[in-house]
TILOFI-717295 format. One record per residue (C-alpha): residue in three letters; residue number from 1; x, y, z. Coordinates in pm, 1 decimal, always signed. Example, Ala and Ser with C-alpha at 12.3 -4.5 7.8 and 13.67 -1.06 7.14 Angstrom:
BEGIN
+-----+-----+----------+----------+----------+
|  aa |   i |       c1 |       c2 |       c3 |
+-----+-----+----------+----------+----------+
| ala |   1 |  +1230.0 |   -450.0 |   +780.0 |
| ser |   2 |  +1367.0 |   -106.0 |   +714.0 |
+-----+-----+----------+----------+----------+
This chain:
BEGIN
+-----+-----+----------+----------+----------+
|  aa |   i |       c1 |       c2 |       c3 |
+-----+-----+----------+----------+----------+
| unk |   1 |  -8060.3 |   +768.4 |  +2836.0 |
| unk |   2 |  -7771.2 |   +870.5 |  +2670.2 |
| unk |   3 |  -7555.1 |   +822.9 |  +2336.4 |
| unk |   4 |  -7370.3 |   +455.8 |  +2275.0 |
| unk |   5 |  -7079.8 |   +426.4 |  +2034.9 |
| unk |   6 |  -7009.1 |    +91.7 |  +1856.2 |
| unk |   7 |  -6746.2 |   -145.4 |  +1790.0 |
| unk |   8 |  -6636.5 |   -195.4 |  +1461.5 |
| unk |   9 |  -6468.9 |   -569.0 |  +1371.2 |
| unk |  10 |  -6093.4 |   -468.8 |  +1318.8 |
| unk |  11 |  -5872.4 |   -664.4 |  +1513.0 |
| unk |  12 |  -5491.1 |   -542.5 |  +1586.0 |
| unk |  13 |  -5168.4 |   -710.5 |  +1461.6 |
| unk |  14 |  -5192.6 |   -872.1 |  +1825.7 |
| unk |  15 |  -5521.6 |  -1071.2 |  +1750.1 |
| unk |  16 |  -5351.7 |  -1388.6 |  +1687.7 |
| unk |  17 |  -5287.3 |  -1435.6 |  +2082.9 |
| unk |  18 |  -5633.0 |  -1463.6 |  +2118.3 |
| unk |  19 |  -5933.9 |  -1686.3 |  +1992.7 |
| unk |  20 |  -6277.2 |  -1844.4 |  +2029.2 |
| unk |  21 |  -6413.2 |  -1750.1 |  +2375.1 |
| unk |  22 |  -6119.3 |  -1551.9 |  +2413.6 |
| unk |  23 |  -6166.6 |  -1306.1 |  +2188.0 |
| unk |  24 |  -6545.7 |  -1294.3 |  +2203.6 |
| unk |  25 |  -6494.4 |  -1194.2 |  +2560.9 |
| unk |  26 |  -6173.8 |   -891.5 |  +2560.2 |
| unk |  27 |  -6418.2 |   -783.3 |  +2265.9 |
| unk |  28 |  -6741.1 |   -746.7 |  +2452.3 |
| unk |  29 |  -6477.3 |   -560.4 |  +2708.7 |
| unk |  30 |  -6382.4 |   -345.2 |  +2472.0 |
| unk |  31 |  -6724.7 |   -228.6 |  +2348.1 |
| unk |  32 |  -6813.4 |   -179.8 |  +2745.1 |
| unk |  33 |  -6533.1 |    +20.2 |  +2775.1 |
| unk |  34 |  -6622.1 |   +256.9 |  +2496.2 |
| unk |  35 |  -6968.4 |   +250.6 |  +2580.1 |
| unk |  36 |  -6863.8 |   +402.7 |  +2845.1 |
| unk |  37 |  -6700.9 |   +725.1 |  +2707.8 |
| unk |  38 |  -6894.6 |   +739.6 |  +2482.4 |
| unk |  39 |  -7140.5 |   +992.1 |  +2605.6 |
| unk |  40 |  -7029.4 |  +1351.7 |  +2496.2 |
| unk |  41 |  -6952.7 |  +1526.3 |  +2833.8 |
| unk |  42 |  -7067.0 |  +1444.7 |  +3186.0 |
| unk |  43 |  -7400.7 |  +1255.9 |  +3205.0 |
| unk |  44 |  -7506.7 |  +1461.0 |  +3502.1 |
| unk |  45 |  -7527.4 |  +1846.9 |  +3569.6 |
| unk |  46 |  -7212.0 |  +2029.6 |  +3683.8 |
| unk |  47 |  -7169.4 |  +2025.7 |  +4016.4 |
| unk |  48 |  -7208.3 |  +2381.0 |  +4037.4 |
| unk |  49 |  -7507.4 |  +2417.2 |  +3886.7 |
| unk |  50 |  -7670.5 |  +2145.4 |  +4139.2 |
| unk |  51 |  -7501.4 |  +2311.2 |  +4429.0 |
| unk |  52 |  -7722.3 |  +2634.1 |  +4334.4 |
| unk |  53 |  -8053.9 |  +2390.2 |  +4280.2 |
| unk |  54 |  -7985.2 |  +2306.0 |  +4604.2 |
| unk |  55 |  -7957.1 |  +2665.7 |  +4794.7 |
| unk |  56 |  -8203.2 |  +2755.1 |  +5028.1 |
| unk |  57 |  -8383.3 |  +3116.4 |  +5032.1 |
| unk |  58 |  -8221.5 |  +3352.0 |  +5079.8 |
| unk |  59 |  -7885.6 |  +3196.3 |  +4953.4 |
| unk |  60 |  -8077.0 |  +3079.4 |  +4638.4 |
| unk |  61 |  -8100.8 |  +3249.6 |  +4335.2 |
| unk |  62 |  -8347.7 |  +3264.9 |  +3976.5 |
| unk |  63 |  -8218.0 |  +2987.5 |  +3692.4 |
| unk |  64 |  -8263.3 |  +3006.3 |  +3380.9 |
| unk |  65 |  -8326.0 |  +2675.1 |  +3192.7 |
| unk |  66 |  -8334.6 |  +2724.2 |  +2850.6 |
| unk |  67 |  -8463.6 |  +2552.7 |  +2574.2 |
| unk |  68 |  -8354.6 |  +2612.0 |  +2212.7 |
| unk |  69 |  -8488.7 |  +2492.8 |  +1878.5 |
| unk |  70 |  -8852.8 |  +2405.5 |  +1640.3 |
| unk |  71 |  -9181.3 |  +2354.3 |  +1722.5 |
| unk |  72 |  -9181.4 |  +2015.0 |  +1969.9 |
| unk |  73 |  -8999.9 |  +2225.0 |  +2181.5 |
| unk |  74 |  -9211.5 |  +2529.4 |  +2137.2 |
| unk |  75 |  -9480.2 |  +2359.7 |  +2241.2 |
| unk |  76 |  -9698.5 |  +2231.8 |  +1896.2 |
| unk |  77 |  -9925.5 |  +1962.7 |  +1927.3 |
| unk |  78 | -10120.4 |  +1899.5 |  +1638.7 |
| unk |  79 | -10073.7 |  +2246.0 |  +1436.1 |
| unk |  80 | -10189.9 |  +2529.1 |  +1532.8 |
| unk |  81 | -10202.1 |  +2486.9 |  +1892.2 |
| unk |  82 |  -9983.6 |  +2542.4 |  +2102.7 |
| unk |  83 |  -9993.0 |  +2325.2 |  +2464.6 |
| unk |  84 |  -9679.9 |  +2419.1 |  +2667.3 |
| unk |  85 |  -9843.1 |  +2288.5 |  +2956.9 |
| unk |  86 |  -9819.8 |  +1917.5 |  +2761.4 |
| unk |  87 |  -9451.3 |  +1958.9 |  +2631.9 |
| unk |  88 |  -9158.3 |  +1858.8 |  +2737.1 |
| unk |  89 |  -8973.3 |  +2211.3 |  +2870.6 |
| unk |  90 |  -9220.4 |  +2237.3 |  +3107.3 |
| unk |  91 |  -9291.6 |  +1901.3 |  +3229.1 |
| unk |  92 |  -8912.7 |  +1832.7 |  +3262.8 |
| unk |  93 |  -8928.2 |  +2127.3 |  +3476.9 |
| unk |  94 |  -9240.4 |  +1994.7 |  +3715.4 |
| unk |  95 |  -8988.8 |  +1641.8 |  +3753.4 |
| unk |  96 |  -8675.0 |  +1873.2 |  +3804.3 |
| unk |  97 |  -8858.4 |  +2106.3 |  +4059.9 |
| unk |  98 |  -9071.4 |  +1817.9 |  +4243.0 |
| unk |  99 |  -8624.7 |  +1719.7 |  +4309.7 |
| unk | 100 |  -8521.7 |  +2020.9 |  +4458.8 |
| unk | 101 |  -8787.7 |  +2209.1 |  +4603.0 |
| unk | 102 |  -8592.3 |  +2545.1 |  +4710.7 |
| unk | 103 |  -8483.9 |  +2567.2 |  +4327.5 |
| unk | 104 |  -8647.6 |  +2912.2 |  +4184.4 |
| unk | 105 |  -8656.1 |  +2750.4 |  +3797.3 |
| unk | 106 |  -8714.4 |  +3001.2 |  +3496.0 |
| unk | 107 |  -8818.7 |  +2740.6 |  +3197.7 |
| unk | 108 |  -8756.5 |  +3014.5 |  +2908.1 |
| unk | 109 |  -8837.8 |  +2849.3 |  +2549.4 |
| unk | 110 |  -8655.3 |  +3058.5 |  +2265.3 |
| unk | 111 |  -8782.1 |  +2782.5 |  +2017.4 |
| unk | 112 |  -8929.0 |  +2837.6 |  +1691.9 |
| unk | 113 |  -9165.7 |  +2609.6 |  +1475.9 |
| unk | 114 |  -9044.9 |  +2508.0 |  +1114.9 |
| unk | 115 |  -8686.5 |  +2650.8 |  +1254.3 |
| unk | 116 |  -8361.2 |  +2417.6 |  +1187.9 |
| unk | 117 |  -8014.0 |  +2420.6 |  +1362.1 |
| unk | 118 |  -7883.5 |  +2668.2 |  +1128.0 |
| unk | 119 |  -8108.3 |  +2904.7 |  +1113.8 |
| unk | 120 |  -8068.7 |  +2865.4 |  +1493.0 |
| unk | 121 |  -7713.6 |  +2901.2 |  +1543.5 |
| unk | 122 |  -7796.1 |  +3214.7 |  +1368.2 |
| unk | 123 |  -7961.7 |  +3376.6 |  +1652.5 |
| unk | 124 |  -7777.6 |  +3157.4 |  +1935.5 |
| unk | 125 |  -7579.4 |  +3458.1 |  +2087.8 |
| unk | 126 |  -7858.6 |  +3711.7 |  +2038.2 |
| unk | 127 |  -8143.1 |  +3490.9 |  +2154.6 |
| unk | 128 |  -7984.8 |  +3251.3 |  +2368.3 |
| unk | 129 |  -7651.3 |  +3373.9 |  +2563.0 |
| unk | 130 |  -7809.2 |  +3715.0 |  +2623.4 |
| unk | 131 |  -8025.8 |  +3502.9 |  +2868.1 |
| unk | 132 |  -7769.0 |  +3451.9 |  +3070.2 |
| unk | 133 |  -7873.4 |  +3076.7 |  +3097.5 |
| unk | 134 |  -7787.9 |  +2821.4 |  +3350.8 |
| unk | 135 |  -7812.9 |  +2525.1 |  +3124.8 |
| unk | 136 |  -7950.0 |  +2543.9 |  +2728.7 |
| unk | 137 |  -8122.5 |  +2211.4 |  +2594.6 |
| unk | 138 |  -8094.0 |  +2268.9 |  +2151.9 |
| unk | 139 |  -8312.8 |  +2023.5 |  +2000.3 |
| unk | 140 |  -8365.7 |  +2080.6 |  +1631.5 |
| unk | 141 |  -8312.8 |  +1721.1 |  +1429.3 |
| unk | 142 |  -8623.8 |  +1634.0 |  +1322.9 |
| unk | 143 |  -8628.1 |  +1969.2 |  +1059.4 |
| unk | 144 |  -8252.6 |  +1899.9 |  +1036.2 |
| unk | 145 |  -8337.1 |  +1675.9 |   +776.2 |
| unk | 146 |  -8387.4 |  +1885.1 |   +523.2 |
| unk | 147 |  -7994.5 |  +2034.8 |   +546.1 |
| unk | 148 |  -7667.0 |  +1868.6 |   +418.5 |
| unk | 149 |  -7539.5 |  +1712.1 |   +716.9 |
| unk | 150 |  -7217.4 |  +1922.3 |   +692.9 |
| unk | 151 |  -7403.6 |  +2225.5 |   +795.0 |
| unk | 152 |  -7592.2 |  +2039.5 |  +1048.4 |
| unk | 153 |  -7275.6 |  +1923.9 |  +1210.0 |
| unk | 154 |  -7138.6 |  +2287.6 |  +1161.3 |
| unk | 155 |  -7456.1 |  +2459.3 |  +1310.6 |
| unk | 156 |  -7430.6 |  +2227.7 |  +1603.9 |
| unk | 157 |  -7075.9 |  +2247.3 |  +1653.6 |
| unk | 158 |  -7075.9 |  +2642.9 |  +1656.1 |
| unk | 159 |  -7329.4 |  +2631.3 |  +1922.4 |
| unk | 160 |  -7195.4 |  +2403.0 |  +2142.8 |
| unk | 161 |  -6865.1 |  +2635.5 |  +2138.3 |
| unk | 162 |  -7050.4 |  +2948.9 |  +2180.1 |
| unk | 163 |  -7196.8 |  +2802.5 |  +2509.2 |
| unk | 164 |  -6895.7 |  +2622.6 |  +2625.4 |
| unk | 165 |  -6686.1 |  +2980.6 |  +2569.1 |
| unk | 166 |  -6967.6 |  +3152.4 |  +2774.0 |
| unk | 167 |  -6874.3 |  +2877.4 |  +3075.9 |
| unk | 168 |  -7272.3 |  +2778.9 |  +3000.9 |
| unk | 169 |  -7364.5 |  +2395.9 |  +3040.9 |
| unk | 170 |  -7527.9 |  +2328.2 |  +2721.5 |
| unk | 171 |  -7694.2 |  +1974.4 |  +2651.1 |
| unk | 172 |  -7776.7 |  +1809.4 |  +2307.9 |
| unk | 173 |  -8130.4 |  +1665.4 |  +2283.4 |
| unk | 174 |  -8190.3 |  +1391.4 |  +2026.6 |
| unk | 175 |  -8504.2 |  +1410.5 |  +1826.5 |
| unk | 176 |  -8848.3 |  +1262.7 |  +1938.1 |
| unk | 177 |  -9046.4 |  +1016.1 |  +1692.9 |
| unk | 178 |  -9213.3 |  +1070.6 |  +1358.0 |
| unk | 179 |  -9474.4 |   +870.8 |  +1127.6 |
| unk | 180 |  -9205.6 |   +835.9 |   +851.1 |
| unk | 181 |  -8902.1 |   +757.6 |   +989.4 |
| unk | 182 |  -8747.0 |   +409.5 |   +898.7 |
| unk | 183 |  -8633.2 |   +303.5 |  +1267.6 |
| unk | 184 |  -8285.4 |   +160.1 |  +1319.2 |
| unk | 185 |  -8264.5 |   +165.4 |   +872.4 |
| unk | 186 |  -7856.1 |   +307.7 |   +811.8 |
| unk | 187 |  -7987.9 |   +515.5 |   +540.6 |
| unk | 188 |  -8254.7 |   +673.2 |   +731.4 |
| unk | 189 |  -8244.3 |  +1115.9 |   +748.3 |
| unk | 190 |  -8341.2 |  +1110.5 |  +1134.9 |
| unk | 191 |  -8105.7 |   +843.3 |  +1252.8 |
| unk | 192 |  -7857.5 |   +991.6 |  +1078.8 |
| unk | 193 |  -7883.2 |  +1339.5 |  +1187.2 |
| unk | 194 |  -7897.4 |  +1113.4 |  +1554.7 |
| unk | 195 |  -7580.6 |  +1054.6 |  +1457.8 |
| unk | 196 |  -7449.0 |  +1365.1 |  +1410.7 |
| unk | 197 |  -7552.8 |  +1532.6 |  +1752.5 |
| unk | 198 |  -7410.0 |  +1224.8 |  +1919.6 |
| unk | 199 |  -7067.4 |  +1269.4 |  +1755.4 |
| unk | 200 |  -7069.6 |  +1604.5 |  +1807.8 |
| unk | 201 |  -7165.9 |  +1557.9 |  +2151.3 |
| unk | 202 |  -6864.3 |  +1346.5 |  +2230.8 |
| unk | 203 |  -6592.3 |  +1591.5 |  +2033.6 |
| unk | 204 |  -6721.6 |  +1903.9 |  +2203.9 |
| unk | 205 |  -6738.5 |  +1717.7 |  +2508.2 |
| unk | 206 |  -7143.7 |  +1810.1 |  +2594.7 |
| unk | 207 |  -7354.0 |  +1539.2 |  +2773.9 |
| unk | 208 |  -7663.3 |  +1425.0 |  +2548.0 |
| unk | 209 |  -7984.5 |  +1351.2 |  +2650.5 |
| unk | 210 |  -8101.4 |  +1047.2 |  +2425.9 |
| unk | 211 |  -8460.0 |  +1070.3 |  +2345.9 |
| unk | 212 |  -8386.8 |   +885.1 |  +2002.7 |
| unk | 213 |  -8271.8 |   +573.7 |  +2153.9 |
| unk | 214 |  -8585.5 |   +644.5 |  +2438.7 |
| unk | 215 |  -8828.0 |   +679.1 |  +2201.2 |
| unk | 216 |  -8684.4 |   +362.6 |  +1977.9 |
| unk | 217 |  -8696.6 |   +140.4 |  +2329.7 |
| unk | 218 |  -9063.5 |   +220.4 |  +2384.5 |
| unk | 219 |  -9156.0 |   +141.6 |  +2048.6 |
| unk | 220 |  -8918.9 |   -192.3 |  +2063.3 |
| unk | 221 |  -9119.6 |   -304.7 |  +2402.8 |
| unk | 222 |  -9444.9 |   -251.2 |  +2205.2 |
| unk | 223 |  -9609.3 |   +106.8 |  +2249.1 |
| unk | 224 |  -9735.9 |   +224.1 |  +1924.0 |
| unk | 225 |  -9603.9 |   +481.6 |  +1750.7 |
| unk | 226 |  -9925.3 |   +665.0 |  +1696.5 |
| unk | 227 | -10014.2 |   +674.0 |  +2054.7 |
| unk | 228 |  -9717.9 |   +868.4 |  +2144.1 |
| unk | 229 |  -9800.8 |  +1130.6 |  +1828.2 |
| unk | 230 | -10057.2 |  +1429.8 |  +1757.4 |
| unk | 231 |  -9985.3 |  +1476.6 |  +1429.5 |
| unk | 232 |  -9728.5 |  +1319.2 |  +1195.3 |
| unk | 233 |  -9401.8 |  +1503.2 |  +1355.2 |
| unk | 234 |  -9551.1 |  +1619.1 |  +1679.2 |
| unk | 235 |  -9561.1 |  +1460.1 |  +1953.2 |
| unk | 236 |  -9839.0 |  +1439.5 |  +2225.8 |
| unk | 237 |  -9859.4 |  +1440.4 |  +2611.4 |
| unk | 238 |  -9742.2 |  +1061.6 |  +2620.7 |
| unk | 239 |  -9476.7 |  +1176.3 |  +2378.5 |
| unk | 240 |  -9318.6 |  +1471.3 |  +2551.9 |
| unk | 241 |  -9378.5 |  +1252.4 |  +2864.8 |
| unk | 242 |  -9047.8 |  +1079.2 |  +2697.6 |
| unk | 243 |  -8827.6 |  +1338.5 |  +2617.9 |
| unk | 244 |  -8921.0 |  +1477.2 |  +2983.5 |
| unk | 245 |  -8760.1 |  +1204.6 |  +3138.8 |
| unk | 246 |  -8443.2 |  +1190.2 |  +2954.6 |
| unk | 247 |  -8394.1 |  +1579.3 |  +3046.2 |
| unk | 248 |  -8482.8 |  +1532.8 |  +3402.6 |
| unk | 249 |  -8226.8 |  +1207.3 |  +3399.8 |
| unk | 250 |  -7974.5 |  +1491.6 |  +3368.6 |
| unk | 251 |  -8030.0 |  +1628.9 |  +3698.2 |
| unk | 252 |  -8047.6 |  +1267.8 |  +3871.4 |
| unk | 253 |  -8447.6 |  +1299.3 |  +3872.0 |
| unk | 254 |  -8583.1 |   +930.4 |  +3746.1 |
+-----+-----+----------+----------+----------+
């Protein structure tokens, strides 16, 4: 699942031509059409990138997927322990691999718990790029909340153009769920911060894998909030199970 924009209710000096059903309908076009472009970069992995998933020994080659950012990604359940078995790098991995069986997939976490985008945009090119990654996943909003947005939006932005400049795919992961976050509520730190990675996203021209908006739907369609959580702002198995499937989506894996 990936980022939407929306429509705002201006209408052009040209509105008058229209009316009624009309209107209602070249409007309804109109948010399609951005809905559509909306999405930062491509919604699937380069070609290139594939094309090497796909190689058969001994044309294949070792891939580095990494994943940057706090503790969800690192692994933390309910704190101390660690389960990287149960989290989301590794299980988007296991749907990515069970798709293309000749890929040799290096799942390398560089993630940090209590960490925040700009403390890791920080260490981005020493931690990250000297990887020599294939693809980076940054995930850091949920302890993005506690930063002005303008350095959030800064942090992000610098990454995303340290990648791109490196010719690495690099894709922004919305946050996962939290006991005290006011869903769909304008005013609300996480939804905001959403926000920010999604514009972002679609100036830098990087893809975005939507585990907000995932999260949001499975709480909307009645899963409870608690059974997808280990601790207040960790999730568990079910949890990561989420954020799995909106990475593998990347790759074409359902």
């Amino acid at each position: 699942m990936f980022a939407v924009g929306y429509c705002g209710s201006t209408v052009g000096p040209g509105a008058f031509l229209l009316s009624g059903m009309s209107w209602r309908l070249l409007a309804i076009w109109v948010c399609l059409a951005l809905a559509s472009v909306a999405v930062g970069g491509e919604s699937r992995a380069p070609d290139s990138l594939t094309a090497a998933m796909k190689a058969v020994w001994p044309k294949n080659r070792s891939l580095h997927f990494v994943f940057h950012g706090h503790s969800v990604p690192a692994g933390y359940h309910k704190t101390p322990r660690v389960r990287p078995f149960e989290s989301y790098p590794l299980l988007a991995v296991e749907r990515i691999q069970d798709a293309y069986p000749h890929a040799v997939i290096n799942a390398i976490v560089t993630a940090i718990g209590g960490e925040d985008s700009v403390k890791g945009a920080a260490r981005f090119e020493a931690d990250v790029l000297s990887l020599r990654p294939d693809v980076i996943f940054i995930d850091y909003a949920l302890n993005d909340r506690r930063r002005p947005v303008t350095e959030v939006e800064q942090a992000w932005r610098s990454m995303a153009r340290a990648a791109k400049a490196k010719g690495v795919p690099v894709v922004f992961v919305t946050p996962t769920g939290a006991e005290d976050v006011r869903i769909d509520a304008p005013d609300e730190a996480l939804e905001i911060r959403a926000e920010i990675i999604r514009r972002v996203a679609r100036e830098e021209a990087v893809p975005v894998a939507d585990v907000w908006a995932a999260w949001k739907a499975e709480l909307k369609r009645g899963v409870k909030q608690e059974s997808l959580l280990s601790q207040v702002n960790h999730p568990n198995r079910a949890g990561h199970e989420i954020a799995a499937r909106t990475i593998a989506g990347f790759f074409g894996v359902d």
